[in-house]
C-alpha distance (Angstrom), angle and dihedral (degrees) to the residues before:
residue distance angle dihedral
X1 . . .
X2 3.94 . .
X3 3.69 103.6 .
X4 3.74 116.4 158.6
X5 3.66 94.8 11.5
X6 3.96 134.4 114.8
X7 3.41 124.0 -129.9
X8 4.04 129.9 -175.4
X9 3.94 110.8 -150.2
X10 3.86 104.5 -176.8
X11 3.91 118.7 -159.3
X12 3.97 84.3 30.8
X13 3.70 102.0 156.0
X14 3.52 105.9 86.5
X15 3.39 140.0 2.2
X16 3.64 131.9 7.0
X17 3.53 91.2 -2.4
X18 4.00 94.9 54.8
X19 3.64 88.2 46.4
X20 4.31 90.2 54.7
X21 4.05 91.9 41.2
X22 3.94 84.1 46.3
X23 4.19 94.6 53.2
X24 3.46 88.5 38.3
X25 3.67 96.2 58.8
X26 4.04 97.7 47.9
X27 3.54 82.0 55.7
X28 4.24 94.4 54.8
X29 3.60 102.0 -103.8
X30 3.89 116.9 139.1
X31 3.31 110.4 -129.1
X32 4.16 132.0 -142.8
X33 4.07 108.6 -176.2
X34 3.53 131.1 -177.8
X35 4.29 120.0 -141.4
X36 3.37 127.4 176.0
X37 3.71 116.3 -145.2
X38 3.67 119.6 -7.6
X39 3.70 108.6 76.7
X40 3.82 104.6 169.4
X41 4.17 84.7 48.2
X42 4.37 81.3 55.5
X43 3.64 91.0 48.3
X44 4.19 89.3 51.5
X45 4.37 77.0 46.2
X46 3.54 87.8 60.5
X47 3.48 100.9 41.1
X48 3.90 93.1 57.1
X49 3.77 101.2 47.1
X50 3.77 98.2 43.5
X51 4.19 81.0 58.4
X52 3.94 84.2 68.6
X53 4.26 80.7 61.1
X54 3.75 96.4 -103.9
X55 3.73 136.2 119.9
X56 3.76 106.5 -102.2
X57 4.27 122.1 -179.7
X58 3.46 129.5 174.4
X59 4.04 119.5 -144.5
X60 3.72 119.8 -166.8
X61 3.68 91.2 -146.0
X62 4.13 138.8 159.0
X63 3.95 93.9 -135.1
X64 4.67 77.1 178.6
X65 4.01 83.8 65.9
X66 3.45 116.2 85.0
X67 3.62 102.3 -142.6
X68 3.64 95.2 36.8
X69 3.05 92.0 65.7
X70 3.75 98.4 53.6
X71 3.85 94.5 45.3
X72 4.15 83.3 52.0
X73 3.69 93.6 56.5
X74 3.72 87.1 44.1
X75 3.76 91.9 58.6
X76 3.53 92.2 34.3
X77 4.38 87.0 58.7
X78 3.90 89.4 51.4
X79 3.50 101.2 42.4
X80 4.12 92.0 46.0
X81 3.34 107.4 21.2
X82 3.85 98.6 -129.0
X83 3.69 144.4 18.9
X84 4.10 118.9 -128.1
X85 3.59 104.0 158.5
X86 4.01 139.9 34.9
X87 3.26 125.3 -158.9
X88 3.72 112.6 -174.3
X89 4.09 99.1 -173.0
X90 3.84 101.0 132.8
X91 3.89 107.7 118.1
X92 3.98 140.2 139.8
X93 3.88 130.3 -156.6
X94 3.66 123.8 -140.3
X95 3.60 100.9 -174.0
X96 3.73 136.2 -157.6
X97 4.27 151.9 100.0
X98 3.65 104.4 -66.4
X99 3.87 91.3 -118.9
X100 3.53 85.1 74.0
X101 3.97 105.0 34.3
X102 4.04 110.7 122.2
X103 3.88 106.7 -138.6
X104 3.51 82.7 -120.1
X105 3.92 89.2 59.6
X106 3.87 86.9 57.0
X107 3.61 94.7 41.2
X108 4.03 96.6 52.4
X109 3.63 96.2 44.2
X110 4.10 86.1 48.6
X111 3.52 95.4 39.8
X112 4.17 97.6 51.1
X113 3.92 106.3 31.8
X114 4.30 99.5 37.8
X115 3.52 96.9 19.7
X116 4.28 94.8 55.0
X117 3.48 95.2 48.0
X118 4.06 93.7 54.4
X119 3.82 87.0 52.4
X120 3.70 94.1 47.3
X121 3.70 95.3 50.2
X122 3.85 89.9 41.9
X123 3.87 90.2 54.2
X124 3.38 99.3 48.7
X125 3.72 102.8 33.4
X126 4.13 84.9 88.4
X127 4.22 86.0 66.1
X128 3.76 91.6 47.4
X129 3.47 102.7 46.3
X130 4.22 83.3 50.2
X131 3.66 96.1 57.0
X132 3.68 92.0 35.7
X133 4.05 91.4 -129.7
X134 3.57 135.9 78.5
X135 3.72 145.3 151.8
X136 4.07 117.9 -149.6
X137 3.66 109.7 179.1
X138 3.87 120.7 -162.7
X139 4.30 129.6 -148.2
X140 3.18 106.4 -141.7
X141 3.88 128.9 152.8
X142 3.95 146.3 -110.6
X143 3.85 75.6 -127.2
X144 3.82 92.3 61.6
X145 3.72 87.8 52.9
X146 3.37 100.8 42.4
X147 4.20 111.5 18.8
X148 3.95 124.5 -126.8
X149 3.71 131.8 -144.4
X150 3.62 109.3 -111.1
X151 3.62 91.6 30.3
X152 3.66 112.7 70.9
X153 4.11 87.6 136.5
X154 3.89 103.0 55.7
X155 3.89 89.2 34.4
X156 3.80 82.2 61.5
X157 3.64 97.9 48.3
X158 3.99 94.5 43.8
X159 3.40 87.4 46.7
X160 3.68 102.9 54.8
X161 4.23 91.9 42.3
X162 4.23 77.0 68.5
X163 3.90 85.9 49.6
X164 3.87 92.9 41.2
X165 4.16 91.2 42.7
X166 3.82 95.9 48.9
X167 4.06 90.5 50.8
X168 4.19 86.9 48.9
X169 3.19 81.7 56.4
X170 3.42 108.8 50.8
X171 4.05 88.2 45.3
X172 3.66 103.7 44.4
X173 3.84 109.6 35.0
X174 3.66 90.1 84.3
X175 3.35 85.6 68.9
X176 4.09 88.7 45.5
X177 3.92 89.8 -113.5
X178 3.90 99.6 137.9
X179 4.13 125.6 -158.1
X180 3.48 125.3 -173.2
X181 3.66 137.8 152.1
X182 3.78 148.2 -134.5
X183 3.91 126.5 -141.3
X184 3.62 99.0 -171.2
X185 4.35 118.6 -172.4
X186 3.30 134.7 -149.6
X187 4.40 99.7 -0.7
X188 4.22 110.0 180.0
X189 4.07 94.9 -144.4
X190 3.73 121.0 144.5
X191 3.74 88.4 -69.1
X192 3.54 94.1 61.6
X193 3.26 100.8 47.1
X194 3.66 95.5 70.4
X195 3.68 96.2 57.7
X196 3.86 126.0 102.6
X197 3.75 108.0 -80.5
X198 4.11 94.5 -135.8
X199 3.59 85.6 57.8
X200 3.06 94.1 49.7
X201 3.76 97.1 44.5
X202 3.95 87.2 47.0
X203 4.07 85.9 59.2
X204 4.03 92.7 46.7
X205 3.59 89.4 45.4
X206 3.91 95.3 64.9
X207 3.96 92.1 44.0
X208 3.89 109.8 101.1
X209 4.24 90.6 -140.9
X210 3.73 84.0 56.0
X211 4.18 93.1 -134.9
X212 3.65 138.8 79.7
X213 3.87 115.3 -106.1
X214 4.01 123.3 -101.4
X215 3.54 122.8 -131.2
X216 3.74 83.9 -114.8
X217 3.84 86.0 65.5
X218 3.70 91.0 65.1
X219 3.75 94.9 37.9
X220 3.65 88.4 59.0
X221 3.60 91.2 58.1
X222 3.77 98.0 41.2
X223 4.02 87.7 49.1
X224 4.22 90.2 52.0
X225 4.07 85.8 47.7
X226 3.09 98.0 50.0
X227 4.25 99.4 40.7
X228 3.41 125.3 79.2
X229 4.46 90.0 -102.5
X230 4.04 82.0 77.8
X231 4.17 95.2 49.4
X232 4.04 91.7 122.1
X233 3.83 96.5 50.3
X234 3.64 131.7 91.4
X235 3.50 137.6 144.4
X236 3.33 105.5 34.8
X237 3.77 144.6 132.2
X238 4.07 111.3 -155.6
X239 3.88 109.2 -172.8
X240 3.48 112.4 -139.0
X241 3.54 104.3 -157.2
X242 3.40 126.6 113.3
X243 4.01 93.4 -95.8
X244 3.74 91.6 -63.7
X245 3.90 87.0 139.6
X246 3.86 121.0 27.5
């Protein structure tokens, strides 16, 4: 469904984001990711997408800093040619009551899951509006739609990437550059699986499908916005969540 095309996936690593860049390669896309530490686990990244018979690199980049996130789109247009697809997934959480949130807590979260996806879409935006297509795809949250105690920072920052992706929207698709967002639920990654299993049987328990979500669930979605099948949507958040929020 994506053959020939580019795609940036930031926060690619782990996670969600390794489960998109991994869907997107079966299906032919070439994929640029972003990681922030591990370099030897990247180059292992690299290894197993390019097996799929793509071009796969890894770029320890800040996509939070301004400039770095320029100079990595920059790289990213030499090294690949083009840029099709962005994938702004890179986020942290900081969590806890608001009575006890640092302003540095608030100011991290902010800074690395709203701020990064502003830069990326700014740095590429120059691409897009050159090829006259593009398809910028944001993570947000069921928390962004919906709010959680304890979580008063992310909630903000997934909520204003639905803010920021319906005004893309509205500025670009003239110009047939598309930008929607996902606001998955309840995901088992690696993070998940280090929680308390009654919790997290409490959470399954009050979703009507009965089962957390894969990171293949997401990837499906990210892999329909970002194909051609998706051409006459933009602007939108799809939860992907089981029905946890309707």
């Amino acid at each position: 469904m994506l053959k020939g095309k580019t795609a940036i996936i930031t926060g690619a690593s782990r996670g969600i984001g390794k489960g998109v860049a991994e869907l997107f390669a079966r299906n032919g896309c070439n994929i640029a990711f972003t990681f922030a530490s591990s370099v030897e686990k990247a180059r292992a990244f690299e290894a197993e997408l390019a097996a799929y018979g793509i071009k796969a690199i890894g770029y320890q980049s800040d996509a939070a800093d301004f400039n770095a996130a320029h100079a990595l789109v920059d790289q990213v247009l030499k090294d690949f040619g083009n840029i099709d697809i962005l994938i702004n997934n890179a986020g942290i959480t900081k969590d806890t009551l608001i009575m006890r949130m640092s302003e540095e807590q608030w100011d991290d979260v902010i800074h690395v899951n709203l701020k990064s996806a502003f830069n990326m879409t700014k740095a590429c935006l120059k691409t897009f509006l050159k090829n006259r297509a593009g398809s910028i795809i944001n993570m947000s949250s069921v928390v962004g739609v919906n709010g959680n105690a304890g979580q008063a920072n992310y909630a903000a920052s997934k909520a204003g990437m639905i803010g920021f992706t319906k005004s893309v929207a509205k500025e670009l698709g003239s110009r047939n550059i598309r930008c929607n967002a996902l606001a998955p639920g309840f995901i088992q990654t690696e993070m998940t699986a280090s929680l308390d299993q009654d919790v997290v049987k409490g959470w399954v328990e009050g979703i009507p499908l009965k089962r957390g979500g894969t990171t293949e669930d997401v990837a499906n979605a990210c892999l329909f916005l970002a194909s051609d099948m998706s051409s006459y949507i933009t602007g939108q958040t799809i939860n992907i969540d089981g029905g946890m929020v309707m």
